[in-house]
The first five atom37 places (N, CA, C, CB, O) and aatype in JSON, in Angstrom:
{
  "aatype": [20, 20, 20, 20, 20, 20, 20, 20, 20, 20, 20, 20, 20, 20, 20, 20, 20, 20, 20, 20, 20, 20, 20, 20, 20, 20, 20, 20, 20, 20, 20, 20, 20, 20, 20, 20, 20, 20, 20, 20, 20, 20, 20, 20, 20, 20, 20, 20, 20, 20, 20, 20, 20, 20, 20, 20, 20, 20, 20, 20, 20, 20, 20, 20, 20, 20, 20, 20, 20, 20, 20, 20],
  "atom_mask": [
    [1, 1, 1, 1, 1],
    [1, 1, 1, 1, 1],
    [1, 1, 1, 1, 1],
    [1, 1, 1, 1, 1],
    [1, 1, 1, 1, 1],
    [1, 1, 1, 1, 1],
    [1, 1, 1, 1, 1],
    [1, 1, 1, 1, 1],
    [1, 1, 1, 1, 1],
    [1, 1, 1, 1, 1],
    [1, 1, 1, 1, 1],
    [1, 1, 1, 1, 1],
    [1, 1, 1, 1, 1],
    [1, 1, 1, 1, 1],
    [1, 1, 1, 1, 1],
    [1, 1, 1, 1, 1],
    [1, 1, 1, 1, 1],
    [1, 1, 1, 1, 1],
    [1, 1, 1, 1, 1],
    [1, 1, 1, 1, 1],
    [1, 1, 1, 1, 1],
    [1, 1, 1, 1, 1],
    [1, 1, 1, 1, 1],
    [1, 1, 1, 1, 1],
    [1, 1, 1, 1, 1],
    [1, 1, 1, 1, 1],
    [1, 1, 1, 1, 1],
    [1, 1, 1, 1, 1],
    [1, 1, 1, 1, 1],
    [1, 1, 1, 1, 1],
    [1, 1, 1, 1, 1],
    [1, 1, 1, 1, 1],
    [1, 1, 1, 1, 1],
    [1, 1, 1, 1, 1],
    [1, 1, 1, 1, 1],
    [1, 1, 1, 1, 1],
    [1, 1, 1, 1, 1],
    [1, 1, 1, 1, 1],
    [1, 1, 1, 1, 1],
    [1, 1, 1, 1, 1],
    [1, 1, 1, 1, 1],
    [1, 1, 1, 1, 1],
    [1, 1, 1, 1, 1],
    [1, 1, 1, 1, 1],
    [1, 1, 1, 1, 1],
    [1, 1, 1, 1, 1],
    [1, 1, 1, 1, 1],
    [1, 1, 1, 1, 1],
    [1, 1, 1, 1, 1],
    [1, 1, 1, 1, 1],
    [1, 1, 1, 1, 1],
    [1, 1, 1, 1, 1],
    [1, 1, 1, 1, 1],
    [1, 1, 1, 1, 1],
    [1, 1, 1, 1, 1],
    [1, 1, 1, 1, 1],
    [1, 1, 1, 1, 1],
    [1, 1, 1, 1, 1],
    [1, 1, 1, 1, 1],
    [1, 1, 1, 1, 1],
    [1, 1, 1, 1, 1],
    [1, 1, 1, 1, 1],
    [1, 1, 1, 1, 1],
    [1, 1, 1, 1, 1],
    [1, 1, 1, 1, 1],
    [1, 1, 1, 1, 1],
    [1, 1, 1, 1, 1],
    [1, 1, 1, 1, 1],
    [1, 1, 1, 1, 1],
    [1, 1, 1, 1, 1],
    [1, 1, 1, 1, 1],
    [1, 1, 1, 1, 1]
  ],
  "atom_positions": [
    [[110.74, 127.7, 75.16], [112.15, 127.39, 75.23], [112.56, 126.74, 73.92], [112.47, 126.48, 76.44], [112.0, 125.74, 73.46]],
    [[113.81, 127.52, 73.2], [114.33, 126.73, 72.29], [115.8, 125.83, 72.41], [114.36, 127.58, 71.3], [116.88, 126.33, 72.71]],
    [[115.59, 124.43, 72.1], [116.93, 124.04, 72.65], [116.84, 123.05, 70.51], [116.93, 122.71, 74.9], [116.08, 122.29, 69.91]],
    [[118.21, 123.82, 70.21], [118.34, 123.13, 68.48], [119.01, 122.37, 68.52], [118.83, 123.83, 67.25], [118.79, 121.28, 67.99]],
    [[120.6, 122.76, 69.48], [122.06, 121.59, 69.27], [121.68, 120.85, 70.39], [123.94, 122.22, 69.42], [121.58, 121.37, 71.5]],
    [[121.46, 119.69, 70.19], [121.68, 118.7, 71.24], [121.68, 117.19, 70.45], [120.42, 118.85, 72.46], [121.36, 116.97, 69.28]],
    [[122.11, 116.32, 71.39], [122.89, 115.14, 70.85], [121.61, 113.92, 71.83], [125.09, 115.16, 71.45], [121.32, 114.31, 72.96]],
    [[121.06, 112.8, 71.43], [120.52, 111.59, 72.39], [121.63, 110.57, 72.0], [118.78, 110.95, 72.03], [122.26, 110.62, 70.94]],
    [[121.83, 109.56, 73.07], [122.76, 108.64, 73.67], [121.75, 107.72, 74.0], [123.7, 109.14, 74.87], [120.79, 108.34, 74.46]],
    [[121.51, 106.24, 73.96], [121.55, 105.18, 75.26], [122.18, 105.22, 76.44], [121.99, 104.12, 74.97], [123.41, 105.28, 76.41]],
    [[121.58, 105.2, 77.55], [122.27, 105.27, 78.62], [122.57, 103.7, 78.71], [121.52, 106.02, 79.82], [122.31, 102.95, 77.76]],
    [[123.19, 103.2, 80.06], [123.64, 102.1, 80.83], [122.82, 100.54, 79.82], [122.98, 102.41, 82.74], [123.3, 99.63, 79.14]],
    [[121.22, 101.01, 80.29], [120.54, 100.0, 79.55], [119.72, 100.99, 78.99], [119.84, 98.77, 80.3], [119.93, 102.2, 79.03]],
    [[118.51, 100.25, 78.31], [117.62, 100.11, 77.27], [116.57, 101.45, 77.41], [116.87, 98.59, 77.4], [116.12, 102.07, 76.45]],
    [[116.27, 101.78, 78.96], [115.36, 102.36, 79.43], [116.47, 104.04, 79.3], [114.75, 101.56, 81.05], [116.01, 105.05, 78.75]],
    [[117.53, 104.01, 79.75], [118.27, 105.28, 79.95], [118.5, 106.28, 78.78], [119.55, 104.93, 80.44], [119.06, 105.91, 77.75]],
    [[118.14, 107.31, 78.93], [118.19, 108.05, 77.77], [118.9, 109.39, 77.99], [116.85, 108.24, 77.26], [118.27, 110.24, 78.61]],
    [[120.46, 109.75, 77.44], [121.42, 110.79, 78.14], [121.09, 111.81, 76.8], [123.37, 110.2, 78.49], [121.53, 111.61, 75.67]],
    [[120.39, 112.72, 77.13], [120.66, 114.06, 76.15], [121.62, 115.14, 76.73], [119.24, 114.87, 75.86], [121.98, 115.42, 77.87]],
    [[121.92, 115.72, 75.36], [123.19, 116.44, 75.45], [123.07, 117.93, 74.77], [124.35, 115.56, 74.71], [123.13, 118.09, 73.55]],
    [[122.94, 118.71, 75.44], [122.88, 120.35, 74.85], [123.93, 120.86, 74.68], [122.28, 121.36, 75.64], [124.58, 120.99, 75.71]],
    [[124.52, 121.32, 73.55], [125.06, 122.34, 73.16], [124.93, 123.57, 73.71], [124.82, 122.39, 72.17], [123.78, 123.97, 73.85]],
    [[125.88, 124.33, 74.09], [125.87, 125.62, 74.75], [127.17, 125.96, 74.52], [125.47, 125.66, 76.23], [128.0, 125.09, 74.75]],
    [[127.74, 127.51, 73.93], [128.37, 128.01, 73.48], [129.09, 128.2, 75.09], [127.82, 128.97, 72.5], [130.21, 127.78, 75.41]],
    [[128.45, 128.69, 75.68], [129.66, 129.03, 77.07], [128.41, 129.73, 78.41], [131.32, 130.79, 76.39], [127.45, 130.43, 78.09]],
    [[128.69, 129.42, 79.56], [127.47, 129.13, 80.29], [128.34, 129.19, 81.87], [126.62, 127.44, 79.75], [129.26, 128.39, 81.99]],
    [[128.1, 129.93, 82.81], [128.13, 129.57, 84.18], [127.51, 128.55, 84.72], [127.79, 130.42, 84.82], [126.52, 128.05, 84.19]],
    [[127.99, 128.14, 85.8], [127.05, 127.34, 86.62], [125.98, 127.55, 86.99], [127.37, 127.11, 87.51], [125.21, 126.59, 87.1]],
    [[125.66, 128.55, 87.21], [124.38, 129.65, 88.11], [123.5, 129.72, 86.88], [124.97, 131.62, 88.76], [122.32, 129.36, 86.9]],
    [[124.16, 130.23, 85.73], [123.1, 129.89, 84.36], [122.96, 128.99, 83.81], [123.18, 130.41, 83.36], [122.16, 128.92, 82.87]],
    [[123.87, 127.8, 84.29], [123.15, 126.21, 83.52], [122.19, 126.03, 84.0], [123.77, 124.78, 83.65], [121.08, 125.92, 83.47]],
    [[122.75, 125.94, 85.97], [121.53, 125.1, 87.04], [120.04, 126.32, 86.34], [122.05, 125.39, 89.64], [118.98, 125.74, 86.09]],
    [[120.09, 127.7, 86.12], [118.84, 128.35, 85.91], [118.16, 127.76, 84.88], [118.96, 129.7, 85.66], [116.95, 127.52, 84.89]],
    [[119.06, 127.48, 83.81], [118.14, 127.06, 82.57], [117.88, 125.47, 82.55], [118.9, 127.51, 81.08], [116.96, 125.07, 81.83]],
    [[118.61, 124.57, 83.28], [118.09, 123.21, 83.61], [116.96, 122.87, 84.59], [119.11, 122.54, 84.06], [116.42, 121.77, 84.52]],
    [[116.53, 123.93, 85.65], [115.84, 124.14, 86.35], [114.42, 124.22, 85.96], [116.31, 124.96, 86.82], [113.38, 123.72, 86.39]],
    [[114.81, 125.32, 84.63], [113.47, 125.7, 83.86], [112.81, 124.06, 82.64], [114.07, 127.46, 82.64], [111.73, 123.52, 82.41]],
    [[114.13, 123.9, 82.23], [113.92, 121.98, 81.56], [113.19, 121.25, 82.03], [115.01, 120.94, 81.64], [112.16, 120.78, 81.57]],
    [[114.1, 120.98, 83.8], [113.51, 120.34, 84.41], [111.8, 120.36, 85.08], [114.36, 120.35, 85.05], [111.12, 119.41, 85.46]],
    [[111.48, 121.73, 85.03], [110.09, 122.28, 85.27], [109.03, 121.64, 84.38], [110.07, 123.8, 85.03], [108.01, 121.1, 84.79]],
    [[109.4, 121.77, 83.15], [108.96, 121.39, 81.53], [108.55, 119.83, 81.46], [110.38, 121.64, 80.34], [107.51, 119.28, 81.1]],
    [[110.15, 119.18, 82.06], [109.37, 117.66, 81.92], [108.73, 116.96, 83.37], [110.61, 116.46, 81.3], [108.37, 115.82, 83.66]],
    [[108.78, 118.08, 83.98], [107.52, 117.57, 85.06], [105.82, 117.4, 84.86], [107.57, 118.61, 86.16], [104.98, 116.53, 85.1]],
    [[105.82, 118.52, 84.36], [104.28, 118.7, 83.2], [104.26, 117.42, 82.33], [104.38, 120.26, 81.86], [103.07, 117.21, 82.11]],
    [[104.92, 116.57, 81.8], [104.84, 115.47, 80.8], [105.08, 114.82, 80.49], [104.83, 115.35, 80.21], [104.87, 114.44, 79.35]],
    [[106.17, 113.89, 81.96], [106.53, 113.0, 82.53], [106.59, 112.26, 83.56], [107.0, 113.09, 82.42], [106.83, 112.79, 84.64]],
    [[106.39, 111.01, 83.48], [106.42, 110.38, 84.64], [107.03, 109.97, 84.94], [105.95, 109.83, 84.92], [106.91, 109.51, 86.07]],
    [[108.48, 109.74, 84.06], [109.69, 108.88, 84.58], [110.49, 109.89, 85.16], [110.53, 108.0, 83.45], [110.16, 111.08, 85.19]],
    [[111.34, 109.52, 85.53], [112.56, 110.13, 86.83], [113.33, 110.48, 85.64], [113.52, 108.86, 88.25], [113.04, 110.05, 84.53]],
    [[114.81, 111.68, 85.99], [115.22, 112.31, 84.78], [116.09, 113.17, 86.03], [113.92, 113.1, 83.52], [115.64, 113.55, 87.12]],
    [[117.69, 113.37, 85.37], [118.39, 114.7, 86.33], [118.99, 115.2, 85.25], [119.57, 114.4, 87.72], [119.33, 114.73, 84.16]],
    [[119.05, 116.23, 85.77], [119.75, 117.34, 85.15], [121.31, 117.57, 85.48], [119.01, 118.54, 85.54], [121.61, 117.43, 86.66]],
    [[122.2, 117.87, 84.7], [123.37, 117.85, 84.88], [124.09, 118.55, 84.06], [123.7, 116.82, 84.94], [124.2, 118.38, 82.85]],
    [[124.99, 120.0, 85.26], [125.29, 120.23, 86.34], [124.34, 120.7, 86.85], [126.2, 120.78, 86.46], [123.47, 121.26, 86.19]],
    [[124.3, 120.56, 88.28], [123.3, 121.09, 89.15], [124.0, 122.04, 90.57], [122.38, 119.7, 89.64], [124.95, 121.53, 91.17]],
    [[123.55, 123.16, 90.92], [123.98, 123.44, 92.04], [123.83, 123.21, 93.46], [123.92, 124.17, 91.95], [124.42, 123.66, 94.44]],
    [[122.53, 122.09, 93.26], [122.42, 121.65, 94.52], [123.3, 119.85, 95.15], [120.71, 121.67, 94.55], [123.16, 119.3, 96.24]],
    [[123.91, 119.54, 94.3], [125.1, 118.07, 93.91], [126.16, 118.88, 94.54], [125.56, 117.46, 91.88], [126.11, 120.11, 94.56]],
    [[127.55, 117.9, 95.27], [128.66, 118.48, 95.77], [128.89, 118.23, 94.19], [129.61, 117.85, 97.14], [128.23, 117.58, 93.38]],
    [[130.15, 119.04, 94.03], [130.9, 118.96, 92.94], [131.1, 117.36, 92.5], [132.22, 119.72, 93.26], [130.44, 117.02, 91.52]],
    [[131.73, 116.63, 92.96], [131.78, 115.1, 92.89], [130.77, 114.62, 92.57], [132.1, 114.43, 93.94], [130.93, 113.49, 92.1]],
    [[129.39, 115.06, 92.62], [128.36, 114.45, 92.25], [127.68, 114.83, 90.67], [127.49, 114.71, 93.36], [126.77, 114.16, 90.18]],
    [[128.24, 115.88, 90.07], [128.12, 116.81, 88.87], [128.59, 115.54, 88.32], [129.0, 118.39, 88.65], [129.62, 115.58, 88.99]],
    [[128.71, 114.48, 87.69], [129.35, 113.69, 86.63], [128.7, 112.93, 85.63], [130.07, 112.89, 87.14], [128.52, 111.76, 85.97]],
    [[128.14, 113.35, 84.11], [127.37, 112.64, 83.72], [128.35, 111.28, 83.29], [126.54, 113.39, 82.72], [129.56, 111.4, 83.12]],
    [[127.65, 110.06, 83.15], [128.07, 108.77, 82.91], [128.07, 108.78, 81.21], [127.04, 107.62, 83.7], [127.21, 109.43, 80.61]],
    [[129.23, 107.91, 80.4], [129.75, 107.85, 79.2], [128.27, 107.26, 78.81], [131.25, 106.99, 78.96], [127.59, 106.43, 79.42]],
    [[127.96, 108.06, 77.4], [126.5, 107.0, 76.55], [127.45, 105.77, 76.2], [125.56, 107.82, 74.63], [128.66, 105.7, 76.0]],
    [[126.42, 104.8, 76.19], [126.88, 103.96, 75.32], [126.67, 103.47, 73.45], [126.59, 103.15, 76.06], [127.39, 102.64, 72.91]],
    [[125.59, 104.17, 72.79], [125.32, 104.07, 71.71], [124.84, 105.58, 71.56], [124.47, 102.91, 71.44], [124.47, 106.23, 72.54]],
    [[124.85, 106.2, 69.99], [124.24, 107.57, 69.75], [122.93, 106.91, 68.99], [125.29, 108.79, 68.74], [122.88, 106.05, 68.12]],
    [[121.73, 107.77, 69.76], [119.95, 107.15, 69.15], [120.05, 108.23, 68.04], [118.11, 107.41, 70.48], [119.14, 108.37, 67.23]]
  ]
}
């Protein structure tokens, strides 16, 4: 998997870390597919907790990533 445009943030506190992909234009059905496959990736080589966002299994209301507070 190649992912080039993307942006890291601080999340809330110290520990939170919000990355941000670039994507030219994308369905839902092909985000949740290719975040799915991400999310697969950092299961293999992580131990901390991590969501993906948008997801199709979240009601809509629950799709909302939170503002970074600093760019890393």
């Amino acid at each position: 998997m190649s992912i080039t445009n993307y942006h890291t943030y601080q999340g809330k506190d110290e520990e939170r870390v919000q990355v941000f992909i670039e994507v030219d234009c994308l369905s839902l059905q092909e985000a949740d597919e290719k975040l799915l496959e991400i999310s697969n990736s950092l299961k293999q080589k992580l131990v901390k907790k991590w969501k993906c966002l948008p997801s199709i299994a979240l009601p809509i209301a629950y799709n909302i990533a939170t503002l970074p507070y600093k760019k890393l």
